[in-house]
C-alpha positions as CSV (number, residue, x, y, z in Angstrom):
1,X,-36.9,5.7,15.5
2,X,-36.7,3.5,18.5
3,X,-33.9,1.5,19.5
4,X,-34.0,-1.7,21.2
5,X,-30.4,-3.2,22.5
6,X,-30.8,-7.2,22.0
7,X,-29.1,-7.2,25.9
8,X,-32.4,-5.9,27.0
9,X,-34.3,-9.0,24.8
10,X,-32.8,-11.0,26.3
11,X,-33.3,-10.0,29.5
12,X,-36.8,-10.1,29.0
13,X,-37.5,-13.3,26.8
14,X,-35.7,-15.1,30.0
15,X,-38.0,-13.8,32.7
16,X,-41.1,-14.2,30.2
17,X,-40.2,-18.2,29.9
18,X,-39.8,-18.4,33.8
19,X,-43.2,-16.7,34.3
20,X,-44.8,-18.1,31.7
21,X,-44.1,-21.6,33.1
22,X,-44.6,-20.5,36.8
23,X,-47.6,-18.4,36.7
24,X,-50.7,-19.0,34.0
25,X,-52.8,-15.8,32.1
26,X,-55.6,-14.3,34.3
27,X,-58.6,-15.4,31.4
28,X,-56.9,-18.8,31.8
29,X,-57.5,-18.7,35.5
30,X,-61.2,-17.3,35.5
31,X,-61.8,-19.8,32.8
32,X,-60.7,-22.2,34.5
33,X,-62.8,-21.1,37.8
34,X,-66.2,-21.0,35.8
35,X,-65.6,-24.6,34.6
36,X,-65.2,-25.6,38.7
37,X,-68.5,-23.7,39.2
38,X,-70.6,-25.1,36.4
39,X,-68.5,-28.6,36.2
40,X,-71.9,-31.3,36.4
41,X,-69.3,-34.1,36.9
42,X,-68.4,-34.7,41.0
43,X,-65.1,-36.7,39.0
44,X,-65.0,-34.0,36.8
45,X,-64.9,-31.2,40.2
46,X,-62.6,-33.1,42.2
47,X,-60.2,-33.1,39.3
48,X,-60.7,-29.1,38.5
49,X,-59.6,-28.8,42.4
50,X,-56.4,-30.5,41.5
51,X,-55.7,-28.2,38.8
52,X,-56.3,-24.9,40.9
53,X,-54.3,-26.6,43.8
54,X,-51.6,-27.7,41.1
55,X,-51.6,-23.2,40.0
56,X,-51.3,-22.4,43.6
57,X,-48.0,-24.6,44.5
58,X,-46.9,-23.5,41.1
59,X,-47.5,-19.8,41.9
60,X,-46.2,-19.5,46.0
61,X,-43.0,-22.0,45.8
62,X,-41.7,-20.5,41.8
63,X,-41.7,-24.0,40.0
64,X,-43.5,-25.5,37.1
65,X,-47.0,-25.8,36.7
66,X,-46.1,-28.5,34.7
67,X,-43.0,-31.1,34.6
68,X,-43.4,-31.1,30.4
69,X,-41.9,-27.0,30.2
70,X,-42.4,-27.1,26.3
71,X,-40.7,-26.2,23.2
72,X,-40.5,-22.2,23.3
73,X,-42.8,-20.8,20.8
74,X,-42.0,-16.6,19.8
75,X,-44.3,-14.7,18.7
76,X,-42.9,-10.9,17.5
77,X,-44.2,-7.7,16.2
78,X,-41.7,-5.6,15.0
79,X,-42.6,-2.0,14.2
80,X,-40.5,-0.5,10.9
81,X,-39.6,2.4,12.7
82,X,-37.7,-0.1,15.5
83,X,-33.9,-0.4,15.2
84,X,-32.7,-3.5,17.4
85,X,-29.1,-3.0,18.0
86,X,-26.0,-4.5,19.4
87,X,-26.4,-8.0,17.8
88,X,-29.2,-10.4,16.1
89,X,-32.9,-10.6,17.0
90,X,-32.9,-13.8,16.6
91,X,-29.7,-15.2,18.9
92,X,-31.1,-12.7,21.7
93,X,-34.1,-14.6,21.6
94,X,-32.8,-18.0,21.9
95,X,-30.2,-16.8,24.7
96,X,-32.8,-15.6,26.5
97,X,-34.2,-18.3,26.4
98,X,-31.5,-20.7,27.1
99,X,-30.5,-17.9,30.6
100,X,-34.8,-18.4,31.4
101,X,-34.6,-22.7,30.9
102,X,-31.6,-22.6,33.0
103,X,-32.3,-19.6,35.8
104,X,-35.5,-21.0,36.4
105,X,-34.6,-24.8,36.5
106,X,-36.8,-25.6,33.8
107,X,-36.7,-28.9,31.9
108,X,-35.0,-29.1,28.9
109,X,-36.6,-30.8,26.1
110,X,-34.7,-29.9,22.8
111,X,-33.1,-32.3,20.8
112,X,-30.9,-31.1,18.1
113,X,-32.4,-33.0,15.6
114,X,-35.3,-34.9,14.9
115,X,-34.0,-38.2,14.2
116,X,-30.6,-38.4,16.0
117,X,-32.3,-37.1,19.2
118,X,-29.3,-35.3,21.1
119,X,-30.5,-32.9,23.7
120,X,-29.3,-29.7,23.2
121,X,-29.2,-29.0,26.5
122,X,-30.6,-25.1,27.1
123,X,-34.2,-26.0,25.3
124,X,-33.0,-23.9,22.4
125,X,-33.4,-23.0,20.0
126,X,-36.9,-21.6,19.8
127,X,-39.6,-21.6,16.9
128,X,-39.7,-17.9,16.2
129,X,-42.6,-16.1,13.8
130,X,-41.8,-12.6,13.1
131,X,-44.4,-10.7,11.7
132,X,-43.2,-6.6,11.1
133,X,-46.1,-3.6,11.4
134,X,-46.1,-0.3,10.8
135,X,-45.2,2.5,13.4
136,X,-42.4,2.3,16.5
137,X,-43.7,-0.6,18.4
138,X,-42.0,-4.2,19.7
139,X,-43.9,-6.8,20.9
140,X,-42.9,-10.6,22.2
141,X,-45.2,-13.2,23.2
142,X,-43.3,-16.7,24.6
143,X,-45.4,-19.9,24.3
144,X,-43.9,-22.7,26.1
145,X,-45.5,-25.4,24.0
146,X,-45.8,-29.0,25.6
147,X,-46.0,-31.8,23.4
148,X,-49.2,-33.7,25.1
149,X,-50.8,-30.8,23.6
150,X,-48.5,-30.1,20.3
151,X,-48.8,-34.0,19.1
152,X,-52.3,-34.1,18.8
153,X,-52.3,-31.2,16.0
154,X,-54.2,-31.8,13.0
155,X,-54.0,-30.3,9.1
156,X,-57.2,-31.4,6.8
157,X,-56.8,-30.4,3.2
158,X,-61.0,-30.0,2.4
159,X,-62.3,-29.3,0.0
160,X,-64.0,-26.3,-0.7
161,X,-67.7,-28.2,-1.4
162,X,-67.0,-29.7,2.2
163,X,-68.4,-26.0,3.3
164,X,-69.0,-25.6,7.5
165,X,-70.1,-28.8,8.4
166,X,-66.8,-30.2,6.7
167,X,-65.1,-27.7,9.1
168,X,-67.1,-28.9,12.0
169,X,-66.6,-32.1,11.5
170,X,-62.7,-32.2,10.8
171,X,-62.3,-29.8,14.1
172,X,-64.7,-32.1,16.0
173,X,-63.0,-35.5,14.9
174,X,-59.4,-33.7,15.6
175,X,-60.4,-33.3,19.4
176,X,-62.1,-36.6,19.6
177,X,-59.3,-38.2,18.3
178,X,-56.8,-36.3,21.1
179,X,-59.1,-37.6,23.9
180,X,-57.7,-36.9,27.2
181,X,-54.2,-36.9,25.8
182,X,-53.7,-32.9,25.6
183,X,-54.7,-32.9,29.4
184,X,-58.4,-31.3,28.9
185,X,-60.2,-28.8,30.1
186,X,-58.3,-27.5,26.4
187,X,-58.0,-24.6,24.6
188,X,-58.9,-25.1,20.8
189,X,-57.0,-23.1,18.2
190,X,-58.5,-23.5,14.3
191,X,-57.3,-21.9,11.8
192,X,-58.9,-21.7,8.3
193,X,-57.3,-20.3,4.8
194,X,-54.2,-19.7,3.4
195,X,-52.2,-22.6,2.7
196,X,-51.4,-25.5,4.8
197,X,-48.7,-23.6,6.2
198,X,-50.8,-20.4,7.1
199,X,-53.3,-22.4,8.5
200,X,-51.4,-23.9,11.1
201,X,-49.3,-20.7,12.0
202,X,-53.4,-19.5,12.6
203,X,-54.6,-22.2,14.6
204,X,-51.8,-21.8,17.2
205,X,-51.9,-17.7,17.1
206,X,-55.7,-18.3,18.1
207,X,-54.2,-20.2,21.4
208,X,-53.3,-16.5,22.2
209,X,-56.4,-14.8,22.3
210,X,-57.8,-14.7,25.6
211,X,-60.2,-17.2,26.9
212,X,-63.8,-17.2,25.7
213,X,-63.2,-14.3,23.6
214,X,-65.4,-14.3,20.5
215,X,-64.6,-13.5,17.1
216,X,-65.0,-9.9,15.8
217,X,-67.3,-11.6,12.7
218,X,-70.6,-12.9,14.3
219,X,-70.2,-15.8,11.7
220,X,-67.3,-17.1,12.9
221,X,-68.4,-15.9,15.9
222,X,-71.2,-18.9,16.3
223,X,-69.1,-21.4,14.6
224,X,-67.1,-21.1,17.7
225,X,-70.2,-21.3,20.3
226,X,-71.1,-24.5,18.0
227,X,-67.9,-25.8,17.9
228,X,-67.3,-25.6,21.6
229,X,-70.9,-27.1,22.5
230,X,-70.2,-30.3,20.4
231,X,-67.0,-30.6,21.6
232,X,-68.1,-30.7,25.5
233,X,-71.0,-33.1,24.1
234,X,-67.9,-35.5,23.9
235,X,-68.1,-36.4,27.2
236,X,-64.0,-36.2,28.0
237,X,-63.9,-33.7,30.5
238,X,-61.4,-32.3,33.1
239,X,-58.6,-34.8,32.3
240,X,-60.2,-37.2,30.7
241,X,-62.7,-38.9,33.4
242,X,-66.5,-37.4,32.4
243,X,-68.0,-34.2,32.5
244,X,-69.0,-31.4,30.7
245,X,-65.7,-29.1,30.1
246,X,-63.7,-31.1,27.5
247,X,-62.9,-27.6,26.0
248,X,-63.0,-24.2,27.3
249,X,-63.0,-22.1,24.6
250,X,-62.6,-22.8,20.4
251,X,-61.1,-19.7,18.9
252,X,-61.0,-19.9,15.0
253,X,-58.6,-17.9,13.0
254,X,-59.0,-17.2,9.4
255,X,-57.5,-16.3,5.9
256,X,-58.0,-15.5,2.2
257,X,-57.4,-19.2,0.4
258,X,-57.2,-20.5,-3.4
259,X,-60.7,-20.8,-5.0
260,X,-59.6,-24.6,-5.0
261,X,-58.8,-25.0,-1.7
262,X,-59.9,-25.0,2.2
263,X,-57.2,-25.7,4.5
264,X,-58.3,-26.6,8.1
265,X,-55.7,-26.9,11.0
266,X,-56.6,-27.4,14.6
267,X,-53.7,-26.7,17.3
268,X,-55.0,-27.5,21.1
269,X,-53.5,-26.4,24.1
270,X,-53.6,-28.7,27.6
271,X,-55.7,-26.6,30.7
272,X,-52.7,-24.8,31.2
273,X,-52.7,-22.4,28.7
274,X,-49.5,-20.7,28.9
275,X,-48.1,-18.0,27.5
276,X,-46.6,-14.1,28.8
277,X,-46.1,-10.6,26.5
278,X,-43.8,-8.3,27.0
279,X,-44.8,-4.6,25.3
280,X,-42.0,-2.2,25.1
281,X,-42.2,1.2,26.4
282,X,-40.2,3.0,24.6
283,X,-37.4,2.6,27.3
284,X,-34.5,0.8,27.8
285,X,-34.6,-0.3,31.4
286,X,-31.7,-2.4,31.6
């Protein structure tokens, strides 16, 4: 059985928010490279130049690819053979990332609640999903989450007679209702099945696969080629002014649902797509 001290969590869930916010995911990069090659807008270029000059302050001088530093979505995989000791999962996860907000002069954009609005001051605490597999493994994925993005998700209820081209057209209308809002080039994330719940804990895991990956299931597989061509037929492009790369890639998710029901929910991230994993190797290198 492994053993995981919470110290060493924390140590890590700090310097995955700092890197997360300072430098983006490789596929995000070359995704973002292929769109300035084949980009038929000049508007469209000269904005996709601003981007990859915005990445390269971000990367040389350490500070924020964007001022909006998110909401701190955890993602963790938590083998059964995994003992985490010295304290809770859970509180050396959000002092992490309270140590990463503050070390790396990040913004913080937590309020304590929803309706009172008091900033909690550290941009705790963080929306954590735990999911536990077999065998001796730990696994932490930190998606700061910007709200440009997060506001313009979107849950249909279909029904199940409303088939693919209900799907298409719910994810379709979803994006061309966001417009330029989530800051496009975008990353869709669609997740089908489940319940309404399950389908948008899908949508936003699909933000994590990498960029222009296609679905295992040549089905789904196409629906995602579709999707992604009549989504760039909108015409938004790189921030909003024209051109051809509204989206970059639509990655669909998917579940076992009720014979009654089929849940849609679409979760878009802005051109940024950020998010860093930390594997551990069996070591405690504290």
């Amino acid at each position: 059985m492994g053993k995981i001290p919470v110290s060493l969590i924390e140590k890590k869930v700090a310097e995955l928010c700092v890197e997360a916010n300072f430098d983006l995911p490789p596929d995000v990069e070359e995704a973002l490279k292929r769109a300035l090659q084949e980009e038929e807008s000049p508007l469209g270029r000269e904005i996709l130049k601003d981007l990859w000059e915005n990445l390269r302050i971000a990367r040389e001088e350490r500070i924020p690819i964007c001022q909006d530093t998110g909401m701190v979505v955890v993602f963790v995989e938590l083998g059964q053979e995994v003992e985490i000791s010295g304290g809770s999962l859970t509180e050396a996860i959000n002092r992490g990332v309270a140590r990463g907000y503050q070390e790396g002069y990040l913004r913080k954009s937590v309020v304590s609640d929803p309706l009172r609005r008091v900033n909690t001051g550290d941009n705790t605490p963080a929306v954590i999903h735990y999911e536990v597999v077999p065998g001796n493994v730990f696994r932490i994925t930190v998606m700061p989450k910007g709200f440009g993005s997060e506001n313009c998700t979107a849950l249909g209820m279909l029904k199940p007679a409303d088939g693919v081209e209900g799907v298409k057209r719910f994810v379709i209308g979803a994006v061309d209702k966001a417009a330029a809002n989530p800051c496009p080039p975008v990353t869709v994330g669609v997740g089908i099945g489940g319940t309404a719940e399950k389908a948008l804990l899908l949508a936003k895991r699909a933000l994590l696969r990498p960029i222009g990956s296609l679905h295992s299931d040549p089905f789904l597989a196409q629906l995602e080629k579709d999707l992604k061509e009549e989504i760039n037929n909108l015409g938004y492009g790189p921030g909003g002014f024209g051109g051809r790369f509204t989206a970059l890639a639509v990655h669909i998710e998917t579940y076992p649902t009720h014979i009654a029901g089929l849940p849609v929910a679409v979760n878009i991230n802005c051109h940024a797509s950020r998010h860093k994993t930390w594997v551990w190797d069996g070591e405690s290198d504290e």
